[in-house]
MARLUMNU-78005 format. One line per field, with one value per residue (C-alpha): residue number from 1; residue in three letters; chain; x, y, z. Coordinates in steps of 0.1 Angstrom, whole numbers. Example, Ala and Ser with C-alpha at 12.3 -4.5 7.8 and 13.67 -1.06 7.14 Angstrom:
! residues 2
pos	[1_2]
code	[Ala_Ser]
unit	[A_A]
X	[123_137]
Y	[-45_-11]
Z	[78_71]
***
This chain:
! residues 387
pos	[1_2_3_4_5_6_7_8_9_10_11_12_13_14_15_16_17_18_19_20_21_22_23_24_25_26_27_28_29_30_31_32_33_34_35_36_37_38_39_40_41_42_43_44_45_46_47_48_49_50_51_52_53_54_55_56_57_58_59_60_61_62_63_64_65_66_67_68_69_70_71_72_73_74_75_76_77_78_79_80_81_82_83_84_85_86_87_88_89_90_91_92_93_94_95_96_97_98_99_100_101_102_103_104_105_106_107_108_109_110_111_112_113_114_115_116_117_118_119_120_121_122_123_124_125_126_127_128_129_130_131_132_133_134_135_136_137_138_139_140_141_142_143_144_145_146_147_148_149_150_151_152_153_154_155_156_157_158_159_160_161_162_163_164_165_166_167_168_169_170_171_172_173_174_175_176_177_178_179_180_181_182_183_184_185_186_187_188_189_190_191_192_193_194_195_196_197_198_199_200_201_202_203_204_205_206_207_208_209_210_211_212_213_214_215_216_217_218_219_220_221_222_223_224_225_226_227_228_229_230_231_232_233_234_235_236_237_238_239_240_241_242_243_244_245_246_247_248_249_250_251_252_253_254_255_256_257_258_259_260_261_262_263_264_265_266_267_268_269_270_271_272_273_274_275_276_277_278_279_280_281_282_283_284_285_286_287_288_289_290_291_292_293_294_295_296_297_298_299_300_301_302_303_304_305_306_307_308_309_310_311_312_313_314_315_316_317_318_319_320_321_322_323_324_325_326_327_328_329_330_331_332_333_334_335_336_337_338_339_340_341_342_343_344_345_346_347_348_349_350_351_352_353_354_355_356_357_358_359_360_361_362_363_364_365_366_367_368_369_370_371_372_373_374_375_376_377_378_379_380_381_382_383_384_385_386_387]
code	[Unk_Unk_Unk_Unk_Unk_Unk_Unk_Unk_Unk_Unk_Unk_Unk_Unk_Unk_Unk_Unk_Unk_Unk_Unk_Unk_Unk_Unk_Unk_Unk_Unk_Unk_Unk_Unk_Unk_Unk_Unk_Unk_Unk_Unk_Unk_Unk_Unk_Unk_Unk_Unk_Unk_Unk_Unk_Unk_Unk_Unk_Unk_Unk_Unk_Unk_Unk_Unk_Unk_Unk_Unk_Unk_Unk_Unk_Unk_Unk_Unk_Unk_Unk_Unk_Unk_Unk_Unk_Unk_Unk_Unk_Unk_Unk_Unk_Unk_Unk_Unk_Unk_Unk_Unk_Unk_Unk_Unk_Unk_Unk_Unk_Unk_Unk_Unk_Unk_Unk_Unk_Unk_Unk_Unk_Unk_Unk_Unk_Unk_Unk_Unk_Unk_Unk_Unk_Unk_Unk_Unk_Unk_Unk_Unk_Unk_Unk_Unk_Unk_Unk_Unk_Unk_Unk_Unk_Unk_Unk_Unk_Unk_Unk_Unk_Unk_Unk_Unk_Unk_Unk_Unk_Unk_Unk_Unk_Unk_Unk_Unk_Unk_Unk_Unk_Unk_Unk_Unk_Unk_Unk_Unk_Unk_Unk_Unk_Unk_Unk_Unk_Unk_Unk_Unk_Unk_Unk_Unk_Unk_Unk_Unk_Unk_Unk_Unk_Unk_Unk_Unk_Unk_Unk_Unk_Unk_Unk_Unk_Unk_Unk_Unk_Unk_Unk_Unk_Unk_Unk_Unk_Unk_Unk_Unk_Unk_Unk_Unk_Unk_Unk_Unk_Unk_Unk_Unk_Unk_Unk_Unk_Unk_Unk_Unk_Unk_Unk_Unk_Unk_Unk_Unk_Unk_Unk_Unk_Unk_Unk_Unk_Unk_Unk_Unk_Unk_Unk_Unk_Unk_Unk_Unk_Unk_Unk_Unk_Unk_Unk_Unk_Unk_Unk_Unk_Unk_Unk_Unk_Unk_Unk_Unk_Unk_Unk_Unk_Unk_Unk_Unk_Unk_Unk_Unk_Unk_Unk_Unk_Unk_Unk_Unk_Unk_Unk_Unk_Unk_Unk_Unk_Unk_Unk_Unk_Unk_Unk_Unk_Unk_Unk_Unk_Unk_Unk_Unk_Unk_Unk_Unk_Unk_Unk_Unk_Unk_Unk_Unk_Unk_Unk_Unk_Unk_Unk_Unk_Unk_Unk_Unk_Unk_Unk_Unk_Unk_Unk_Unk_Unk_Unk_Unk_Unk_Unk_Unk_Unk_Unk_Unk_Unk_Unk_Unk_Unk_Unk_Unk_Unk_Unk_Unk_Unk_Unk_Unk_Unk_Unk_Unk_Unk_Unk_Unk_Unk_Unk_Unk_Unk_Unk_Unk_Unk_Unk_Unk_Unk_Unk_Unk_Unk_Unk_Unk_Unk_Unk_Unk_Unk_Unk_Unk_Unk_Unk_Unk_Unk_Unk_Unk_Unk_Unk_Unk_Unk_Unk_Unk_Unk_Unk_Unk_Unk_Unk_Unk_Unk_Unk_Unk_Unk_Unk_Unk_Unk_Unk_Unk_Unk_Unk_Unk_Unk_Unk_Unk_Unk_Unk_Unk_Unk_Unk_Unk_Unk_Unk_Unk_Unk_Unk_Unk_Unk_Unk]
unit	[A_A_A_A_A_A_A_A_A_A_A_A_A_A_A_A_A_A_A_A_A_A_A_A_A_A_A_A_A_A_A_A_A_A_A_A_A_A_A_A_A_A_A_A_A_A_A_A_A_A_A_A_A_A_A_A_A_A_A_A_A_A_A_A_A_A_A_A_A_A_A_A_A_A_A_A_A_A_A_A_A_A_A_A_A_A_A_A_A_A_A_A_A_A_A_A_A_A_A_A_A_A_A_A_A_A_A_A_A_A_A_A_A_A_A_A_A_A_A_A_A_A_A_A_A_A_A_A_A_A_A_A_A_A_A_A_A_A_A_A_A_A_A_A_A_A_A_A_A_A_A_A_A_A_A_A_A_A_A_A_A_A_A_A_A_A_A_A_A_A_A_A_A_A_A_A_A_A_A_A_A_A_A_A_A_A_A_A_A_A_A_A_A_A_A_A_A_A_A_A_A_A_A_A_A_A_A_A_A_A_A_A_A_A_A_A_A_A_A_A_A_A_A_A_A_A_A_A_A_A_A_A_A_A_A_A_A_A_A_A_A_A_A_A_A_A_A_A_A_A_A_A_A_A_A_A_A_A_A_A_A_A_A_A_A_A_A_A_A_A_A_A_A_A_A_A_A_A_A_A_A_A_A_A_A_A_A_A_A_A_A_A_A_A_A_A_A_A_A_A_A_A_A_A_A_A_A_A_A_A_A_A_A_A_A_A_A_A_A_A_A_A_A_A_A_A_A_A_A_A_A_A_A_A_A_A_A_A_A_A_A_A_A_A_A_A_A_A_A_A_A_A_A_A_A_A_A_A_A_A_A_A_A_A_A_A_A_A_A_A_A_A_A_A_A_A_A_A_A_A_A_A_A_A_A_A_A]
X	[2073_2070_2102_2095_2114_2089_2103_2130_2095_2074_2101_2100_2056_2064_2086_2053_2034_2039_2022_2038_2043_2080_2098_2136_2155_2139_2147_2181_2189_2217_2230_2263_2270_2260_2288_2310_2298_2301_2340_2346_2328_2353_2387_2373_2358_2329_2304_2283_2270_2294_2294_2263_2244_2245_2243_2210_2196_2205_2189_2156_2147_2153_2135_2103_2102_2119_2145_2158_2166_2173_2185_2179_2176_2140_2103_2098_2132_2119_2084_2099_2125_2100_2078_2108_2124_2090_2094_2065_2067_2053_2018_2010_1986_1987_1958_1960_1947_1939_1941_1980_2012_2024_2052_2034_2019_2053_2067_2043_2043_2083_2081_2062_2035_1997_1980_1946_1930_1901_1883_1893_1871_1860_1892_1918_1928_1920_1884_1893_1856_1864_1895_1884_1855_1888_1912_1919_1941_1969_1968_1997_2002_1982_2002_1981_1993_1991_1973_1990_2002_1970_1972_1950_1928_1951_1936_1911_1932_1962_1928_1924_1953_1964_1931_1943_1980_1989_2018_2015_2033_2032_2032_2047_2062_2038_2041_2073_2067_2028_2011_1984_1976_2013_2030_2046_2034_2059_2054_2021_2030_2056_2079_2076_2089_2097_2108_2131_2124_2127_2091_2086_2086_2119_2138_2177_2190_2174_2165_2160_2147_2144_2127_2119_2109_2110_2118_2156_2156_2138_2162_2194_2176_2167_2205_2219_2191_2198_2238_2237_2236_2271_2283_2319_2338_2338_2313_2271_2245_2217_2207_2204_2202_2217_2195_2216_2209_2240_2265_2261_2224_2225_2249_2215_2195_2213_2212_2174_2162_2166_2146_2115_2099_2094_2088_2058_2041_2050_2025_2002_1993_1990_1966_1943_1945_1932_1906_1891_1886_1878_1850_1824_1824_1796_1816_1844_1844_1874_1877_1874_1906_1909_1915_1950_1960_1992_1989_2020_2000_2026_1995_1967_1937_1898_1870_1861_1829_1840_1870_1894_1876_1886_1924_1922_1913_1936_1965_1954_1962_1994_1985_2004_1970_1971_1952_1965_1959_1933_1937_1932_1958_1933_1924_1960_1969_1988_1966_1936_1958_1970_1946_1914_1901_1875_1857_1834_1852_1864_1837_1852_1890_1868_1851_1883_1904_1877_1875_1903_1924_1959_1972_2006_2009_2043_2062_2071_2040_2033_1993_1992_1995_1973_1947_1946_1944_1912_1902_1900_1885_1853_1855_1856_1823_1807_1804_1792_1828_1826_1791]
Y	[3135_3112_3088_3058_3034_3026_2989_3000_3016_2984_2960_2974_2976_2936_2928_2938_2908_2870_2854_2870_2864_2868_2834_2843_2845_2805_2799_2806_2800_2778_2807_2800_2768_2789_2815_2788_2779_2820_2821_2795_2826_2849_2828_2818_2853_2841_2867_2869_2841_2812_2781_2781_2796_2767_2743_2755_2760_2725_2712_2732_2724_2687_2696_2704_2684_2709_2713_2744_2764_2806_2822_2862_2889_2889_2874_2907_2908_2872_2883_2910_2888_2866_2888_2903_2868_2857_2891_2914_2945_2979_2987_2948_2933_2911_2893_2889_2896_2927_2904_2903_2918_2950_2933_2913_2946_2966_2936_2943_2979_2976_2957_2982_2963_2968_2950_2935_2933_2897_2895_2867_2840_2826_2804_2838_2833_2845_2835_2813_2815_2857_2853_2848_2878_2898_2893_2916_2924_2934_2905_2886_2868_2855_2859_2836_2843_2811_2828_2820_2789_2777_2766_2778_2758_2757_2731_2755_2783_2764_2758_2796_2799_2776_2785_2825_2816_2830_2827_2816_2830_2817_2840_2809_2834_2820_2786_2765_2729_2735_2710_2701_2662_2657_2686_2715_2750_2764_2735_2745_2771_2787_2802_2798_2828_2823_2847_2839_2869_2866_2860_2833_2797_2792_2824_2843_2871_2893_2897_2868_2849_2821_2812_2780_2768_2739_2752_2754_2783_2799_2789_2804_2839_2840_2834_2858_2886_2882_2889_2921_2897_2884_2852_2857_2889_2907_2903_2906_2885_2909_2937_2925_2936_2930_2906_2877_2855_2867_2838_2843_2843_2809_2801_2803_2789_2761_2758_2762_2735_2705_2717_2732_2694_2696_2734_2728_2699_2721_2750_2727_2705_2741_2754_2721_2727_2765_2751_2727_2747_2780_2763_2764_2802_2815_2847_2828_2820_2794_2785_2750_2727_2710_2673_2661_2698_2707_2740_2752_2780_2811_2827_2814_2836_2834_2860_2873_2894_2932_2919_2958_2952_2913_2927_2953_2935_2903_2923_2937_2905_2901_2886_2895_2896_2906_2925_2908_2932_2960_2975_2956_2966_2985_3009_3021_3053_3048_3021_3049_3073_3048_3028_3044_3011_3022_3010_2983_2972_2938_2934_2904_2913_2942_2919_2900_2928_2940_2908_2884_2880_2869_2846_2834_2797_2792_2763_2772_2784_2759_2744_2763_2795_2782_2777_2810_2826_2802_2811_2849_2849_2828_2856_2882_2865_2857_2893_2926_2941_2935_2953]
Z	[349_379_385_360_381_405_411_443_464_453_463_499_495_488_517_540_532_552_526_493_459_460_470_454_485_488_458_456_491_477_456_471_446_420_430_426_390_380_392_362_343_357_348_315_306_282_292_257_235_262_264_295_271_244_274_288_248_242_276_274_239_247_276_260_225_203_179_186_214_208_239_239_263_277_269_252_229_222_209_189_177_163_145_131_116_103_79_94_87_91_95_94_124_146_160_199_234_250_282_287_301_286_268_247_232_235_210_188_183_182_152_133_133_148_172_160_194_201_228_255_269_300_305_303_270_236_221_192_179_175_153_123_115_126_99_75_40_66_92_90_121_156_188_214_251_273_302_337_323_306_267_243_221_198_168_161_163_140_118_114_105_80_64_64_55_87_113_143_177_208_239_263_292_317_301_306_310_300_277_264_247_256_233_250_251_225_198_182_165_139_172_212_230_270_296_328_344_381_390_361_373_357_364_367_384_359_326_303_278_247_217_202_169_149_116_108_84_112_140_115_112_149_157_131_143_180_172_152_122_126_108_122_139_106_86_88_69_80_102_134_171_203_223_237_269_290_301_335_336_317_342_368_345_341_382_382_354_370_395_372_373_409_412_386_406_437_416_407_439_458_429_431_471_466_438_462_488_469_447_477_478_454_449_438_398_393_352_343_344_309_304_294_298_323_335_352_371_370_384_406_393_399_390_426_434_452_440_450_489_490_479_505_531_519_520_559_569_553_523_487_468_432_402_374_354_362_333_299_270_245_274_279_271_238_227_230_215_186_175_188_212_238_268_254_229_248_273_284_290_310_327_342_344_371_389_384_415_419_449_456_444_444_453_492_504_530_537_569_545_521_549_559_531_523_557_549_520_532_565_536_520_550_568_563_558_522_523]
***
């Protein structure tokens, strides 16, 4: 079996590129005030469950609009977290994208449960008007994923669901500070699950992540479940596991969110740049920006004709150009092996797994970047090298 950790040889790939999607080293070029901030860690020794941790629940769920703030270890733990304290169980589905990040999946299948694969839509996301032919007797729950930052259309899909006596999950780990008619992604649903991995907009030195709800009874599970099911040293109310945002990593988070205001406008003005100058290039498919919609833009994806050739040749001129993600989620091994999906099945997660294209939008690329990148990609279109 080849060496699973392929992250140490892909960090060194990354350090090739001038224009890259890695900006950490920016970003926490002040890391020495946060050093100061961990040796009050150190003397008071609060490593699990501290006080930073209820400090940067409290602040995020005031943050965006909601009652209750659950910090855990990652986006994934989060996803599985929820599933598990909304009571699914196994061999029960769960309608969602095949057009998504491996965890979203992983979650799933870790919770016993089965995902109930619906094809996406033009915008990224999950096409609400496919939902409903596939629910079944066993269909418990929908798990939307706010692509890149972008909020689903969630009234019809709340619709579907109230109808179906569903629940309703909401992948936010692209999505902090996204909104649509002035609610925040994490609020339409039952639980929002977040991730502050390092690449997220609002990141830590590692793994991370929270869930919110707005549903007490909920918000008492999620805390027992998350803490082996302890209600003090000796005794558990439940079965639990051990998925808790560590101090010190809320200790960075803390650092970082009173910056994520700025670092999302930062996102967004260099996305609007890259859509205005991107929208002339016929090759180029950009989705459509909704009204009185925010979208954070975690990713900058378009669909982009010969789009393997326009990566190749991006990334000969230094540029950190992505496939985000080549391969859709029911053409995975196991999901082939589990559940039987083939080639076909989602013709239009196919579709934009072959052409969607990923560009660094992040909040210190400078316009002189952003130029050249825009730059190459009309060379790219306009000669025979992508013949």
């Amino acid at each position: 079996m080849k060496n699973t950790n392929f992250l140490t040889k892909q960090y060194l790939h990354n350090k090739k590129f001038n224009i890259s999607h890695n900006y950490l080293s920016n970003q926490f070029s002040d890391y020495k005030k946060i050093f100061k901030k961990i040796e009050k860690l150190i003397k008071f020794n609060d490593y699990t469950l501290g006080f930073e941790v209820e400090k940067f629940e409290k602040k995020f769920a005031k943050l965006i609009n909601a009652k209750h703030c659950i910090g855990v270890g990652s986006g994934t733990d989060a996803i599985y977290l929820a599933l598990k304290a909304l009571g699914l169980k196994n061999n029960d589905e769960v309608i969602t994208t095949p057009y998504t990040f491996y965890a979203t999946i992983n979650a799933i299948v870790q919770a016993d449960c089965r995902p109930n694969f619906v094809d996406s839509g033009k915008d990224f996301n999950i096409n609400p008007d496919l939902i409903e032919k596939s629910i079944t007797k066993k269909t418990k729950a929908i798990l939307v994923v706010h692509w890149s930052g972008r909020i689903c259309d969630m009234k019809k899909i709340n619709q579907i669901a109230k109808k179906y006596k569903l629940f309703v999950i909401e992948d936010a780990c692209h999505a902090a500070l996204a909104f649509k008619k002035n609610k925040y992604a994490g609020n339409f649903g039952d639980i929002g699950c977040f991730s502050l991995h390092p690449l997220k907009n609002l990141n830590v030195w590692g793994d991370g992540g929270m869930i919110i709800t707005n549903d007490t009874k909920i918000n008492k599970k999620l805390k027992l479940i998350r803490n082996h099911g302890l209600i003090n040293r000796n005794n558990i109310e439940v079965f639990g596991v051990n998925s808790r945002l560590d101090t010190l990593q809320a200790i960075v988070a803390n650092h970082l969110l009173p910056k994520l205001k700025n670092i999302t406008m930062a996102r967004i003005k260099n996305a609007n740049y890259l859509d205005n100058n991107l929208k002339y290039i016929n090759q180029i498919y950009i989705p459509e920006r909704e009204k009185n919609s925010r979208e954070v833009f975690h990713l900058y994806c378009v669909q982009a004709k010969k789009r393997d050739k326009l990566v190749r040749f991006l990334m000969s001129k230094g540029i950190d150009a992505k496939k985000h993600y080549p391969i859709p989620m029911h053409l995975q091994k196991p999901s082939k092996q589990m559940f039987g999906y083939k080639k076909g099945d989602f013709p239009m997660a196919e579709k934009l797994s072959d052409e969607t294209l990923s560009l660094p939008v992040h909040e210190f690329i400078t316009k002189k970047q952003l130029d050249f990148v825009i730059d190459q990609i009309n060379f790219f279109y306009s000669k025979k090298i992508n013949s």
